[in-house]
Residue frames as qw, qx, qy, qz and C-alpha x, y, z in Angstrom:
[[0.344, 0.568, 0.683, 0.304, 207.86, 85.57, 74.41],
 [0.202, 0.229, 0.209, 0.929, 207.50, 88.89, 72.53],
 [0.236, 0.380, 0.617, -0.648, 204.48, 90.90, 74.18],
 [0.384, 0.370, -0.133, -0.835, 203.19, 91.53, 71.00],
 [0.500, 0.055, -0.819, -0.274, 203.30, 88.21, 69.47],
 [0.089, -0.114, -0.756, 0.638, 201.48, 87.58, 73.40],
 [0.285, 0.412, 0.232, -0.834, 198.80, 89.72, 72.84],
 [0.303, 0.242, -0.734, -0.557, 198.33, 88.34, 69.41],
 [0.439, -0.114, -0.878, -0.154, 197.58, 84.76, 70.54],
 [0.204, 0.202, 0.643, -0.710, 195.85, 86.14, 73.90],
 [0.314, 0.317, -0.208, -0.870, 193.37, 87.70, 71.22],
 [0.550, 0.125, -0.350, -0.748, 193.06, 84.44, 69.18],
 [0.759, -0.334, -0.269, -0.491, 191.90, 82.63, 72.09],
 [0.722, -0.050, -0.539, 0.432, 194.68, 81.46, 74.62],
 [0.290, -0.822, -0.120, -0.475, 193.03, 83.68, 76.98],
 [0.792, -0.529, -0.003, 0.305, 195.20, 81.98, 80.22],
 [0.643, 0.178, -0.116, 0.735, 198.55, 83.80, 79.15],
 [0.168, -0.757, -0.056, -0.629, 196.82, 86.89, 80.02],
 [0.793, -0.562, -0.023, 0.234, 198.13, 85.98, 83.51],
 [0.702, -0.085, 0.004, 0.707, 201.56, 87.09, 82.19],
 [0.167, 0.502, 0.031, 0.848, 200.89, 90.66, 81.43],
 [0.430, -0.799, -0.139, -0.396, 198.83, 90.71, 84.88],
 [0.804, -0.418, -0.051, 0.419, 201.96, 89.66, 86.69],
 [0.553, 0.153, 0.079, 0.815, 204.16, 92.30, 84.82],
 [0.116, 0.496, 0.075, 0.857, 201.98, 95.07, 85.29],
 [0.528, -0.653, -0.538, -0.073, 199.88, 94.38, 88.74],
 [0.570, -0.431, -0.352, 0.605, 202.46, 95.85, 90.83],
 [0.037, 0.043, 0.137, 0.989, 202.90, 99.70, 89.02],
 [0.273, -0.455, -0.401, -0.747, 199.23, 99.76, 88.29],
 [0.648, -0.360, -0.553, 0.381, 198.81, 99.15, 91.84],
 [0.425, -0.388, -0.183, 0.797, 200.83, 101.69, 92.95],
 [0.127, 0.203, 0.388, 0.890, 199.40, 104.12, 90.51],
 [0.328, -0.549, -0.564, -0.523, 196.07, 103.66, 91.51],
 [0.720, -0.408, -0.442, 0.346, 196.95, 103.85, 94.84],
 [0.376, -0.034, 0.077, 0.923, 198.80, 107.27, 94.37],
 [0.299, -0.521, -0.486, -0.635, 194.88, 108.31, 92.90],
 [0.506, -0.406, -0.760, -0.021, 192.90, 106.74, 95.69],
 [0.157, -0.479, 0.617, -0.605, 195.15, 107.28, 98.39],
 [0.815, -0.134, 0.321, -0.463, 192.69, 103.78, 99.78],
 [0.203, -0.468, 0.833, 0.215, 194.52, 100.57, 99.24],
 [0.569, 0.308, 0.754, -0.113, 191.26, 98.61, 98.85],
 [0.440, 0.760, 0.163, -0.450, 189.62, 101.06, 96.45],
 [0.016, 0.668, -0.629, -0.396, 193.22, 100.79, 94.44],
 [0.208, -0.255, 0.898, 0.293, 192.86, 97.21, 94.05],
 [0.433, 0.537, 0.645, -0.328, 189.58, 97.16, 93.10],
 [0.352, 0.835, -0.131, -0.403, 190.51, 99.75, 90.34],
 [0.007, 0.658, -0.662, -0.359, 193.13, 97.68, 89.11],
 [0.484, 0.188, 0.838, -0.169, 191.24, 94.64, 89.06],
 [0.521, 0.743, 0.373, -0.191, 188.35, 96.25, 86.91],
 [0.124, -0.790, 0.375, 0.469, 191.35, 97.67, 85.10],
 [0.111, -0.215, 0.949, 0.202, 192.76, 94.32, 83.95],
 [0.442, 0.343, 0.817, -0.143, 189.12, 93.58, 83.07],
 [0.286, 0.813, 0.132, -0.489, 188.76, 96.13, 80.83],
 [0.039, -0.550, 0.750, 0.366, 191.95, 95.61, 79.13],
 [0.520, 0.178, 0.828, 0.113, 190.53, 91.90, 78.41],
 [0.641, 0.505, 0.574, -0.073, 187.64, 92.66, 77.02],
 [0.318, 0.904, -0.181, -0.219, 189.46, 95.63, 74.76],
 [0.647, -0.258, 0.557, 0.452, 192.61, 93.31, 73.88],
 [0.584, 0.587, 0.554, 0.089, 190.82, 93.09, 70.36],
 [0.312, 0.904, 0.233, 0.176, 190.77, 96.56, 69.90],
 [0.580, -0.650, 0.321, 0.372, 194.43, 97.15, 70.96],
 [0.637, 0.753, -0.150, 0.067, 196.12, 98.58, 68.32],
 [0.845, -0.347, 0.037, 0.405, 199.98, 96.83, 68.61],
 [0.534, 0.703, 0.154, 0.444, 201.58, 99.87, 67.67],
 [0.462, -0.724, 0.024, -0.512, 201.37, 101.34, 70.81],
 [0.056, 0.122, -0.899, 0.416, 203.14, 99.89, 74.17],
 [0.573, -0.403, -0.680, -0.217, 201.00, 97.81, 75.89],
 [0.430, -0.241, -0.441, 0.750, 202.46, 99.28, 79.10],
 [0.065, 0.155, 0.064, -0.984, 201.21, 103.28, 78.05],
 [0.407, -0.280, -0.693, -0.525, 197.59, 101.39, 76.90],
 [0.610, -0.491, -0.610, 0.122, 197.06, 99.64, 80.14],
 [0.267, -0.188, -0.272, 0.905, 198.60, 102.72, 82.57],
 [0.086, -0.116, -0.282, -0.948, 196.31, 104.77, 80.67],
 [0.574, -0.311, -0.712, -0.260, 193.24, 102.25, 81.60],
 [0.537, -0.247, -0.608, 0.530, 194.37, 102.47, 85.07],
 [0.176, -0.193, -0.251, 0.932, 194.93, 105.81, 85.60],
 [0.546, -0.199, -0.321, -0.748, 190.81, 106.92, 83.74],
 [0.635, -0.393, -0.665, -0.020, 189.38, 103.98, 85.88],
 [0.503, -0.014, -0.482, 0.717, 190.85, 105.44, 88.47],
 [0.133, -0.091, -0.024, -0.987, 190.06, 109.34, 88.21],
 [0.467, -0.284, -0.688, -0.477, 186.84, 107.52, 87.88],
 [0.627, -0.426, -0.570, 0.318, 186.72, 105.87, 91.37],
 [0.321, -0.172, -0.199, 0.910, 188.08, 109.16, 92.62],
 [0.299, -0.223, -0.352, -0.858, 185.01, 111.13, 90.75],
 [0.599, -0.333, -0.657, -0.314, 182.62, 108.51, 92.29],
 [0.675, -0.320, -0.542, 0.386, 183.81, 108.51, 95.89],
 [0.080, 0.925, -0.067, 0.366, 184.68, 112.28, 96.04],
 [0.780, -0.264, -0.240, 0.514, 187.70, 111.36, 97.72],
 [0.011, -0.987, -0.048, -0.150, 189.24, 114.17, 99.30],
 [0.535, -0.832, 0.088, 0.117, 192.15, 113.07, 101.21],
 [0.387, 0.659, -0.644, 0.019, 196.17, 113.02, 100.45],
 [0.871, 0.115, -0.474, -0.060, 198.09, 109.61, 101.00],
 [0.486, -0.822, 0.262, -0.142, 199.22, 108.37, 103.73],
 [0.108, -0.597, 0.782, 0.143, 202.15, 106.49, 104.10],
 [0.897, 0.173, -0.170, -0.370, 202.03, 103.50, 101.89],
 [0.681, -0.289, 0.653, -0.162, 202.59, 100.07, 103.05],
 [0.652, 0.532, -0.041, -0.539, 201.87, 99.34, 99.68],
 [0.759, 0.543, -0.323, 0.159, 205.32, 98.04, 98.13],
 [0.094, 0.425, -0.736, 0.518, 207.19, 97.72, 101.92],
 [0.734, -0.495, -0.408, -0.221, 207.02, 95.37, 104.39],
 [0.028, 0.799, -0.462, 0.384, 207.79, 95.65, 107.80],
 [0.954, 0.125, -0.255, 0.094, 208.67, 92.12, 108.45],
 [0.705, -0.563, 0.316, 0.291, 211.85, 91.39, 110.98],
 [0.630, 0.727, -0.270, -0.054, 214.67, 91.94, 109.25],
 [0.473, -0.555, 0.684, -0.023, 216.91, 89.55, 111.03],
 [0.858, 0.128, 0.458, 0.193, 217.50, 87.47, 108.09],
 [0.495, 0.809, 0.100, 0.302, 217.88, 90.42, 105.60],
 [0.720, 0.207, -0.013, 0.662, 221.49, 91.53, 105.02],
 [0.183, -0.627, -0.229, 0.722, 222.47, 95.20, 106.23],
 [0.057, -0.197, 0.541, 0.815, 222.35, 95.99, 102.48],
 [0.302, -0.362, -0.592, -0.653, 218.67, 95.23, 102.02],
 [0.126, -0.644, -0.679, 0.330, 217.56, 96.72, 105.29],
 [0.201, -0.186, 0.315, 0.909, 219.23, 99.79, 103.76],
 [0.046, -0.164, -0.849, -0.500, 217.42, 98.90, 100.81],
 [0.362, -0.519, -0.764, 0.125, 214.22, 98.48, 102.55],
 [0.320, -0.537, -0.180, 0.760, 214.99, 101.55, 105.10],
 [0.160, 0.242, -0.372, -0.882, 214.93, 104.05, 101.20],
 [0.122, -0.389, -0.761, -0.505, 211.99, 102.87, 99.87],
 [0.197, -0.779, -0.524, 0.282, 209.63, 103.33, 103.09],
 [0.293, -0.541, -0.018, 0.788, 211.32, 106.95, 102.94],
 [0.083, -0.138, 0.437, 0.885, 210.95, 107.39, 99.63],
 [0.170, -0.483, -0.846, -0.148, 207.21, 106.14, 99.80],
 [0.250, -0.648, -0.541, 0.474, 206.74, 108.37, 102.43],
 [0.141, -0.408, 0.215, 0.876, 207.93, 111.48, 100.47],
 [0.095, -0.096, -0.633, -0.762, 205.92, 110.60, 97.53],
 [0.267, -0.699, -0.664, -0.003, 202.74, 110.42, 99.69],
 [0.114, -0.699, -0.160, 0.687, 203.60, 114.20, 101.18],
 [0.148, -0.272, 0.338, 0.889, 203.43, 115.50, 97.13],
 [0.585, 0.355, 0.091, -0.724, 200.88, 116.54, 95.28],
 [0.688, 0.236, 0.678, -0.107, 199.05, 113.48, 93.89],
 [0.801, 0.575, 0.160, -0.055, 199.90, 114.44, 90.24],
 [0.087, -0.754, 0.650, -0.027, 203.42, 115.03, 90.97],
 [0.610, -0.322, 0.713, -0.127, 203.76, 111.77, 92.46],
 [0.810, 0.360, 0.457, -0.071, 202.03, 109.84, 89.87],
 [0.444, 0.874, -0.174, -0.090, 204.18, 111.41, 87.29],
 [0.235, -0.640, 0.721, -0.122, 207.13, 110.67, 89.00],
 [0.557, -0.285, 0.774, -0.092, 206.20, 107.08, 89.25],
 [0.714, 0.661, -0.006, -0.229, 205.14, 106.91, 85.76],
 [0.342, 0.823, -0.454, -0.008, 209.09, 108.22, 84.91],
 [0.144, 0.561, -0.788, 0.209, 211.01, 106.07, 86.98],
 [0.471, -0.089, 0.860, -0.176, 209.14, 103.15, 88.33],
 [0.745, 0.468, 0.459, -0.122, 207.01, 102.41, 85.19],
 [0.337, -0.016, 0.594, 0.730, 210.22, 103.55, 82.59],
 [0.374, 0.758, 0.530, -0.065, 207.58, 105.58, 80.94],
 [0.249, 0.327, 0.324, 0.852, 208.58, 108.37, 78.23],
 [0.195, 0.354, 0.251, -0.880, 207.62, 112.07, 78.74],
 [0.430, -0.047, -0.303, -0.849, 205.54, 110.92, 75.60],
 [0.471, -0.268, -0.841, 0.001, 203.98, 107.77, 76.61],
 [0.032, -0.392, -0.564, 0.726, 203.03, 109.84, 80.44],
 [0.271, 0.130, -0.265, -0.916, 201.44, 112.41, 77.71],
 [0.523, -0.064, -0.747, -0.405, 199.44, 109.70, 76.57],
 [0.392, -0.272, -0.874, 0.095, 198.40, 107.99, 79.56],
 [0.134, -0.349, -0.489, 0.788, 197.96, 111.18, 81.58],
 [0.202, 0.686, 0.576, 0.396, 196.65, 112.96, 78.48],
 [0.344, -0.864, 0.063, 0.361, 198.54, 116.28, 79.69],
 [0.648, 0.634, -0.300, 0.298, 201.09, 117.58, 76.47],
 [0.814, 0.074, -0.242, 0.524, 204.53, 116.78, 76.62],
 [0.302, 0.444, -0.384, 0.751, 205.42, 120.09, 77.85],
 [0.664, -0.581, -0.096, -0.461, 203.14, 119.55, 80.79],
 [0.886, -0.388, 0.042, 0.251, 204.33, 116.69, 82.21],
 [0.705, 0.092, -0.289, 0.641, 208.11, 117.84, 81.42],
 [0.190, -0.542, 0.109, -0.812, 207.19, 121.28, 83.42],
 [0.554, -0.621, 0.100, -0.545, 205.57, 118.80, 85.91],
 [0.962, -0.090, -0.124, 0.224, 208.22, 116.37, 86.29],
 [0.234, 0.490, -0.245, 0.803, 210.62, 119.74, 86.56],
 [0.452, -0.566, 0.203, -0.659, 208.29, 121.01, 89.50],
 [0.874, -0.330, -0.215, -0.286, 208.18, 117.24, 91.04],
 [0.807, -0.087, -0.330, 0.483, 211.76, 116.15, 91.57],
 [0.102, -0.530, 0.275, -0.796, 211.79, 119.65, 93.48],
 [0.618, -0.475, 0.037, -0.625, 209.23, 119.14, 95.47],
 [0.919, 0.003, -0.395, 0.011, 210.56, 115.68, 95.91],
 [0.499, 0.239, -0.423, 0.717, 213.76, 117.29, 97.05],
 [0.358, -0.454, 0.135, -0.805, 211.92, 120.00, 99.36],
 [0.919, -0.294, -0.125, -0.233, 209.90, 116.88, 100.96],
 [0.854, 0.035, -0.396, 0.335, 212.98, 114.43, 101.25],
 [0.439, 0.304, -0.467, 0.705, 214.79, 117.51, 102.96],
 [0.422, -0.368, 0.125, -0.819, 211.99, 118.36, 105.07],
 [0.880, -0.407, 0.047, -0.240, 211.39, 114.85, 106.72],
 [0.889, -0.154, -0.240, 0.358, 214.94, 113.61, 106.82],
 [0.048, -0.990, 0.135, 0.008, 216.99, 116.88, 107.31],
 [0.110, -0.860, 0.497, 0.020, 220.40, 116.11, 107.78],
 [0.747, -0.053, 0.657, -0.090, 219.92, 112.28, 108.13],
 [0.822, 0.489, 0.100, -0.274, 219.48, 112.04, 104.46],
 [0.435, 0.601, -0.660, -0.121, 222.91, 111.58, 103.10],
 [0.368, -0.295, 0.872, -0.131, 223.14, 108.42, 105.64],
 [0.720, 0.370, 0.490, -0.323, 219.87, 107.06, 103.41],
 [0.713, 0.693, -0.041, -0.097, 221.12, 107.61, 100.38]]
């Protein structure tokens, strides 16, 4: 079904489909908030109240707009919030978030691999600066546009492309600075 024509009938009163846009977007906004937090509870808690917000604002959801760079946008203020409220201070540690470490004697050598880059790349994006990261995972794990990040981050377009320039450095600086030589076997 079309997310818009979704959102449509969510509005006039098939409130249970809303389950399908919290299955498509639980896992990024997750990780997003999580990227804020740096506190796994706190994250889901933010995403939670997140997806409640969104409800009650469906209404006022103008369908012009992704629904993806609406809700991200929900996430990532709810967040900052929690982060304002809690004075969190610290950087992330290694997230567990989107890896498990689960035996991998069933899984194929191609999706311990698999497996094996993500933790690695998790781990790298938890040594960068927390608006790096998010930015990053905006671009490539949420498919977001440098405008749509504008929007959700509320940072102009030549921000975020100046800080998506400074991130996949730093990314690179990080990746070569915890795998050193090892990396081409990871990748």
């Amino acid at each position: 079904m079309d997310e818009k024509a979704l959102i449509k009938r969510i509005v006039a009163g098939e409130t249970a489909l809303y389950r399908h846009l919290v299955e498509q977007y639980k896992d990024l906004s997750l990780t997003l908030a999580y990227t804020i937090l740096a506190n796994r509870e706190e994250a889901e808690d933010v995403v939670q109240e997140a997806f409640l917000k969104a409800f009650r604002g469906l209404g006022r959801f103008r369908l012009q707009s992704s629904f993806a760079t609406w809700f991200y946008r929900i996430v990532v203020n709810t967040s900052y919030h929690a982060l304002e409220k809690k004075k969190y201070r610290k950087t992330a540690p290694l997230d567990t978030l989107s890896v498990t470490d689960t035996a991998a004697s069933n899984n194929s050598l191609q999706e311990v691999r698999q497996l094996e880059r993500r933790k690695v790349i998790l781990q790298v994006l938890n040594r960068m600066k927390p608006q790096e990261a998010l930015l990053l995972k905006l671009y490539y794990l949420g498919e977001q546009s440098v405008k749509e990040i504008s929007v959700i981050t509320r940072l102009s377009t030549a921000n975020v492309k100046i800080i998506l320039h400074r991130a996949r450095k730093s990314f690179h600086i990080e990746l070569d600075d915890l795998m050193g030589d090892e990396k081409d076997q990871l990748l």
